[in-house]
N, C-alpha and C positions, 0 to 999 in steps of 0.2 A: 192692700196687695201684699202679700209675701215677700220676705226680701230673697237675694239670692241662694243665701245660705241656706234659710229653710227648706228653699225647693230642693238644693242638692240633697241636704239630707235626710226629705221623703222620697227620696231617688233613691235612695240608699237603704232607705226601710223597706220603699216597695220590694227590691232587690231581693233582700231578703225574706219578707212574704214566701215571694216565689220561689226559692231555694228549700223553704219547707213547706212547698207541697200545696199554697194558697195561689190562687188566680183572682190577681187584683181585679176587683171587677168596680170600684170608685178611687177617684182620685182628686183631691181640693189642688187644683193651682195646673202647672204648666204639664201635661200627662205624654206630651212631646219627649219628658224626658224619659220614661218609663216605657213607651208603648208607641207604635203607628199608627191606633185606633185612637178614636173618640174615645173617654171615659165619662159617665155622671158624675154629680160632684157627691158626694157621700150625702145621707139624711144627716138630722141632727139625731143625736144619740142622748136620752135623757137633755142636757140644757145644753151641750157642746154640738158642734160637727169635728169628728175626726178628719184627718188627714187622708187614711190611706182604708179602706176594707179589700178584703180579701176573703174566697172563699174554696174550702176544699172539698169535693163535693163529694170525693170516696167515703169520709169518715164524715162529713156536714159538719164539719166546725168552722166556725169564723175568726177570721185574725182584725185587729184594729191596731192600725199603724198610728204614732206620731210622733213628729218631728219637732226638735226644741231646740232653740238657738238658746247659749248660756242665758240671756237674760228672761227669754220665757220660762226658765226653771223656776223664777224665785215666784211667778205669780199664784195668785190663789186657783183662779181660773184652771191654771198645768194640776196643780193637788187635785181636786176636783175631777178634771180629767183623767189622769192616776187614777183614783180611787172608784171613778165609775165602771170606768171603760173595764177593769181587772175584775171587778165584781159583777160583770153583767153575764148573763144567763140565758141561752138560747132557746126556741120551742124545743128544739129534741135534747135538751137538758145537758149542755153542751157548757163548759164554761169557757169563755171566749179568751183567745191568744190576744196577748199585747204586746206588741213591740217599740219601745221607742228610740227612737232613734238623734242623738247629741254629738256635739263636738268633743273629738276626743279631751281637751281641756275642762271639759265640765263633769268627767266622770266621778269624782268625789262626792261633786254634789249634787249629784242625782242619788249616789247610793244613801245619802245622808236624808235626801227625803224619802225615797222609800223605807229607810226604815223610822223616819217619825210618821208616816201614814199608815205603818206595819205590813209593808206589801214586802217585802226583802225575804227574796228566798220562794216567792210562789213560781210555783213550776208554770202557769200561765202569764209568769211574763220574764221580757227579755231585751234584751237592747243591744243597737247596735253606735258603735260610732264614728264619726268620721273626722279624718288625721285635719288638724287645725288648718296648717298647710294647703290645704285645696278649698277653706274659706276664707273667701273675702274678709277683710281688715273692717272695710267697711261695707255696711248691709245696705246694696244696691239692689234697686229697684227691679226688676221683670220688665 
């Protein structure tokens, strides 16, 4: 199960999904926080399941949301994720938005893996993150 953290801060990715234009239409974990409805929980995408998808239906592009608590940065699994999810490529030839979403305290070392995976700087991705402050000390349960 997710800790808390994580959930806030796909709370905070979904948020912004929606701010540009995407209607979250899956969500992996508590979707209570985002929404009144039901959500699915997202497919697997290549070997992962994202966090968060989203879609915008004016232009058909899809957004993939996810959320990283500092110590998910360092795994191979988050690179992986990175590097799919930025390079994946829709039927209508669409390249797909990435948002991820961290504790404001981990933003160095997020920009430090994107640029050893050489994603630094792609206009399809982006990230949001959130003030230390509003997470937990310790990563409690759901």
């Amino acid at each position: 199960m997710a800790s808390r953290s994580h959930q806030l801060i796909a709370g905070l990715v979904a948020r912004k999904m929606r701010l540009g234009g995407y209607e979250v239409v899956s969500f992996d974990g508590n979707e209570g926080l985002i929404a009144n409805i039901s959500l699915n929980v997202p497919p697997i995408i290549k070997k992962h399941r994202p966090d968060v998808i989203g879609i915008n239906i004016r232009n058909k592009k899809i957004c993939i949301g996810e959320a990283k608590t500092d110590s998910d940065l360092s795994s191979k699994r988050t690179r992986e994720q990175f590097r799919d999810y930025s390079n994946l490529i829709t039927k209508s030839g669409n390249l797909c938005e990435l948002i991820i979403g961290i504790p404001r305290s981990s933003e160095k070392k997020l920009r430090k893996i994107l640029l050893y995976l050489d994603l630094i700087g792609k206009n399809n991705i982006s990230y949001v993150w959130m003030p230390d402050e509003l997470l937990s000390k310790k990563e409690n349960e759901f």
